[in-house]
C-alpha positions in Angstrom: 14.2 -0.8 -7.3 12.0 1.3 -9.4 9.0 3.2 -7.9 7.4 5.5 -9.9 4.4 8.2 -9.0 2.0 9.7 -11.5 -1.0 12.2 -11.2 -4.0 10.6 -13.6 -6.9 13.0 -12.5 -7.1 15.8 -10.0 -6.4 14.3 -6.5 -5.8 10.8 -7.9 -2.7 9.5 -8.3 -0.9 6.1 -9.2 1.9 4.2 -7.5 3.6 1.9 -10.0 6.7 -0.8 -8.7 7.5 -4.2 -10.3 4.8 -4.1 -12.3 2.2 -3.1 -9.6 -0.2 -0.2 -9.1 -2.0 1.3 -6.4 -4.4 4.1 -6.7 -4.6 6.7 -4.6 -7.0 9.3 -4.0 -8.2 11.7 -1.9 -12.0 12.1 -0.4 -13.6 14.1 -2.7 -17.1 16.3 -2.2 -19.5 14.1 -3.5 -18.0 10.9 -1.2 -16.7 8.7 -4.5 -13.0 7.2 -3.6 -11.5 5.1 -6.2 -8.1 4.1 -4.4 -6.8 4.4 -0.9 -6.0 7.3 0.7 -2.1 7.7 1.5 -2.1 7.2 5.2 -4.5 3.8 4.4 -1.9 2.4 2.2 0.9 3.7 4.7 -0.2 2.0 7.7 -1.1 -1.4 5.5 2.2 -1.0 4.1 3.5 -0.7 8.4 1.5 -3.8 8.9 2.3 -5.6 6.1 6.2 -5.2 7.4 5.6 -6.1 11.1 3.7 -9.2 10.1 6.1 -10.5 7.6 8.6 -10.1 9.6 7.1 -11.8 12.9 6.0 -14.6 10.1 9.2 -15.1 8.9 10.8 -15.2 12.6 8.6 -17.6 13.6 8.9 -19.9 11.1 13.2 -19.7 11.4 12.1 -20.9 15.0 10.2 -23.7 13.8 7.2 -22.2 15.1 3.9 -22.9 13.1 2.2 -19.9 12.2 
């Protein structure tokens, strides 16, 4: 597993992995956000786990989802 992080403009900066990016950015003064901002993509990423892994329980259970 390869995850790489890069800084492309001042307060923005880009996630790559398998192929993937996700922008990341921080508010700025005038309001204009381009990407998420890292505890956005942190707590997706949290939910993201819990539900797979509830998903893929229930369907080992037979349980339709």
């Amino acid at each position: 597993m390869n995850v790489e992080v890069r800084q492309v403009e001042k307060g923005r900066l880009v996630i790559e992995a398998g192929g993937f990016e996700a922008v990341i950015d921080r508010d700025t003064a005038d309001g204009v956000k381009q990407g998420f901002r890292p505890v956005e993509l942190f707590l997706g990423a949290l939910g993201a786990c819990t539900a797979g892994t509830l998903i893929s329980f229930a369907e080992s259970q037979g349980i339709d989802v």
